[in-house]
N, C-alpha and C positions, 0 to 999 in steps of 0.2 A: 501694329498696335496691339492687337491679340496676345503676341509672344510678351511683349510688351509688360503688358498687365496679369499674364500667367507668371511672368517671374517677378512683380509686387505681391502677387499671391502666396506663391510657395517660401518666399524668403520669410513673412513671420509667422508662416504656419511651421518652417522648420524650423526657426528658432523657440516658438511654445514648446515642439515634441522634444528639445533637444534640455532644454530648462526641465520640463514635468520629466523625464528619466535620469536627468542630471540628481533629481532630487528622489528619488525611490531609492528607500534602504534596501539593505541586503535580502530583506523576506518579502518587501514590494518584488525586486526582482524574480525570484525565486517563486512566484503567485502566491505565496506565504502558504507555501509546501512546508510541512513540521520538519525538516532536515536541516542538515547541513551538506555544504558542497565537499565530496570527497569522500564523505563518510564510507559509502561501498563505492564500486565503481558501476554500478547500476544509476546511483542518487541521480547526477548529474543529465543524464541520458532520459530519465521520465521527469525533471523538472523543465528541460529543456523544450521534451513533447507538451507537456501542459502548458508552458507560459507562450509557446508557441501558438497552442491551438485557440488560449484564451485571446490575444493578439488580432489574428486571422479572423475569428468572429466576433469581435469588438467593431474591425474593419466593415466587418459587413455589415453590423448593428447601427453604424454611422452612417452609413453610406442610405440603411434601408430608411433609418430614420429623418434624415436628410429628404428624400423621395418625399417621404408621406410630408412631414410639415411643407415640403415646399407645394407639391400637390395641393393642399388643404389650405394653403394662401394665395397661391396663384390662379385657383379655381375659384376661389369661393365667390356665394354669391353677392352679386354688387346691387349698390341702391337704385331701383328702379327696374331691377329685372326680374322675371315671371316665368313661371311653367319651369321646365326642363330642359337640361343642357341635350348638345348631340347626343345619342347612345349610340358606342361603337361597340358590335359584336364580339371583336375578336380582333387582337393586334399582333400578326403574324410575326414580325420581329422582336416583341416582347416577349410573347410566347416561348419564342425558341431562347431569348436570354432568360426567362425565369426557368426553363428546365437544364440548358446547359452547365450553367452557373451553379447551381446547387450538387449537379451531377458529380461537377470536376470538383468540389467541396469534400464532398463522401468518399469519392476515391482516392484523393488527397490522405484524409484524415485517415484513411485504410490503410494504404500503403505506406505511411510513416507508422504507423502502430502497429503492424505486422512485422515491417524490416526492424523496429530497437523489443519487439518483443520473442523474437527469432535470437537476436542476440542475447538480448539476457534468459533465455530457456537454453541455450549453447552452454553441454556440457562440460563441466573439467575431467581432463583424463585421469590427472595427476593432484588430487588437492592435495592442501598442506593439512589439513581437520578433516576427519567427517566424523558426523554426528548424526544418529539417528533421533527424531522426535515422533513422540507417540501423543498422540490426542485424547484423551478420557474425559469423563466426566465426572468433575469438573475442573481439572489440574492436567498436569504433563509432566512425562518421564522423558529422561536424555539419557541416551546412552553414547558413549566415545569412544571411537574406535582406536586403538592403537597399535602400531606398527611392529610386527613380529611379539605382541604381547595381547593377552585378553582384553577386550575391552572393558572400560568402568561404566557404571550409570549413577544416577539421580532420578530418585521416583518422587514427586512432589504431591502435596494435597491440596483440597482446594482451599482458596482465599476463604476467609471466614470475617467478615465487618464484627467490629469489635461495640458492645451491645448499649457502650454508653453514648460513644460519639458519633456512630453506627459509618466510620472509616475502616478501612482497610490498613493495616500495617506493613507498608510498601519491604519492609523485611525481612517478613515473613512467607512472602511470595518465592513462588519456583525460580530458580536463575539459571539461563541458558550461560556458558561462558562460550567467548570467541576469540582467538587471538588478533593481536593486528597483524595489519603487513602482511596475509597469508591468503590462500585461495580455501575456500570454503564448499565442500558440498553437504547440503542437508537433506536427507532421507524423511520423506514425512508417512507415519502411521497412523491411522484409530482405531483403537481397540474398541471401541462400541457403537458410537452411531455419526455423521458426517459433521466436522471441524474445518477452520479452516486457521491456519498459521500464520498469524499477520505482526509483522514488527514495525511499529509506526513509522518509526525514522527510517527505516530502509525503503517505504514508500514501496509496498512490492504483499503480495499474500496467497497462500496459493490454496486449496482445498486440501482437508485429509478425508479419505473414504475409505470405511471401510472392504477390504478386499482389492484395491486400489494402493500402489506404491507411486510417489510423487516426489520428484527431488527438484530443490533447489540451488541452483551455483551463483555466487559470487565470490569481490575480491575486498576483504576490508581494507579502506587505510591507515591511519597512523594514530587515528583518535582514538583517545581512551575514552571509557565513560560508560553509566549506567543510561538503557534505554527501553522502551516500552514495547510489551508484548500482550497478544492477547488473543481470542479467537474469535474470528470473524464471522459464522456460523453458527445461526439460533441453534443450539444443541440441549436446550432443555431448561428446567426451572432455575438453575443458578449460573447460566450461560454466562450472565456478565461478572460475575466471581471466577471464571477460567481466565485470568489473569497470571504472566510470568514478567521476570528482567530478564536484559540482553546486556549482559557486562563484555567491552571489550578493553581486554587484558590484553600485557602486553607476551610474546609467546613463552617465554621462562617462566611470565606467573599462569599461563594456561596449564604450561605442563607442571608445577606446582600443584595446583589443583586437580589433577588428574592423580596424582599421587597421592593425595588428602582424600580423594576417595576410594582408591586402594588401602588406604590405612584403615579406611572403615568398614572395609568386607565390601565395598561394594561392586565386587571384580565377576565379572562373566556376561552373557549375553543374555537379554532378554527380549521375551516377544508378547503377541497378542495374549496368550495363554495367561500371561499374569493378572491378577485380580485388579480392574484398574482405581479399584479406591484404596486401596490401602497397600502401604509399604511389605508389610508382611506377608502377602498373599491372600489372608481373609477377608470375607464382604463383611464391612460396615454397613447394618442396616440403613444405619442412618442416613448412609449418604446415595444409598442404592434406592431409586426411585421403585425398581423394580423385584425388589425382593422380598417377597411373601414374609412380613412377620408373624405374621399369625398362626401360620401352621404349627401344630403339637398343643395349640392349646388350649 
């Protein structure tokens, strides 16, 4: 009779769960992570961890919730009854399930998040790019390495909100380029005080410190498209104007552009040494929190 009535039970509890996921779009699935599937081959692997982990504590959100309402009705008190129920001290088998249970929760959630974050810090030997990223305030410079030739850079400024509609000109913004199709490593620097490199949609960011070299590997795939970058690290008064793009190009228009900035002088290596507000080397007071105007006068 038991077994009985346990399978009237499960039959439209799984036909609900099968209906409610039958109808989740693409970004329901996904815990409406800002990606897309494939985009690097990291995406996949931490959308997976989250809607996993969301899932699993949902499970237990039900389960706990479940406990207390049914607790709170099947205790409560009834018409005609006085004083106080038994007081039990201590309930030695519940005890031991309210600390096991949560135990093997943590170590769960540990050891999946250690094993896919082992793999995506798992260097490449061999990328198809590398690119150095430098952190400053309040912009970033790229530089690109190339194979049997000097490398090129891009020194960018910072965002500056334009004064009528007080928006940013997504334009005008620094742009990282990336090829598709290709293995990827990135070198992360700061030249002044700690940044951190975060590209929305690759769902991933890692810190830059100064004095501190920190690299990134992945594998783009085959999507083109502009995408959102920024720094993730209060790093001072115009922190949230350290804004860049992530354009992935396809690799003939990457090395394109590596050539457009060799046409522009901008050929050789650069490091911390260079002034990081300004293309030319000089400090802009203006944009140097830290630079004494006043002196001489």
């Amino acid at each position: 009779m038991r077994n009985r009535r346990s399978r009237w039970i499960a039959a439209p509890v799984a036909v609900v769960v099968a209906l409610v996921l039958a109808g989740c779009t693409q970004t329901q699935l996904q815990g409406w992570m800002p990606s897309t599937s494939g985009l690097t081959n990291h995406v996949d692997r931490i959308m997976g961890l989250w809607t996993t982990s969301w899932i699993v504590l949902m499970a237990v959100g039900l389960i706990t919730w479940g406990l207390m309402i049914w607790a709170a009705v099947a205790y409560r008190r009834r018409k005609g009854q006085t004083g106080l129920p038994v007081q039990l001290r201590y309930h030695m088998p519940m005890e031991i399930f309210f600390t096991i249970v949560p135990v093997i929760l943590v170590a769960g959630f540990f050891a999946f998040t250690a094993r896919d974050q082992a793999i995506i810090e798992e260097p490449i030997e061999d990328p198809d790019a590398s690119i150095t990223v430098y952190g400053k305030r309040w912009a970033w410079d790229f530089v690109y390495e190339r194979e049997g030739q000097d490398p090129v850079y891009y020194q960018g400024l910072q965002a500056m909100n334009d004064p009528e509609t007080n928006l940013i000109d997504p334009d005008s913004l620094p742009t990282l380029y990336l090829p598709t199709d290709s293995s990827i490593e990135i070198t992360l620097e700061a030249r002044d005080v700690a940044h951190s490199f975060w590209v929305v949609e690759f769902l991933y960011k890692k810190d830059m410190l100064p004095g501190v070299t920190n690299h990134m590997y992945f594998e783009t795939g085959s999507e083109e498209g502009v995408f959102r970058g920024k720094c993730a690290e209060l790093c001072g008064e115009y922190h949230s104007l350290m804004l860049f793009n992530v354009e992935l190009v396809s690799p003939e228009e990457y090395d394109a552009y590596l050539e457009s900035l060799e046409a522009e002088g901008n050929v050789g290596a650069i490091d911390e040494s260079i002034n990081p507000f300004s293309g030319d080397g000089s400090i802009d007071p203006e944009r140097d929190e830290n630079v004494d105007t006043t002196e001489g006068e």
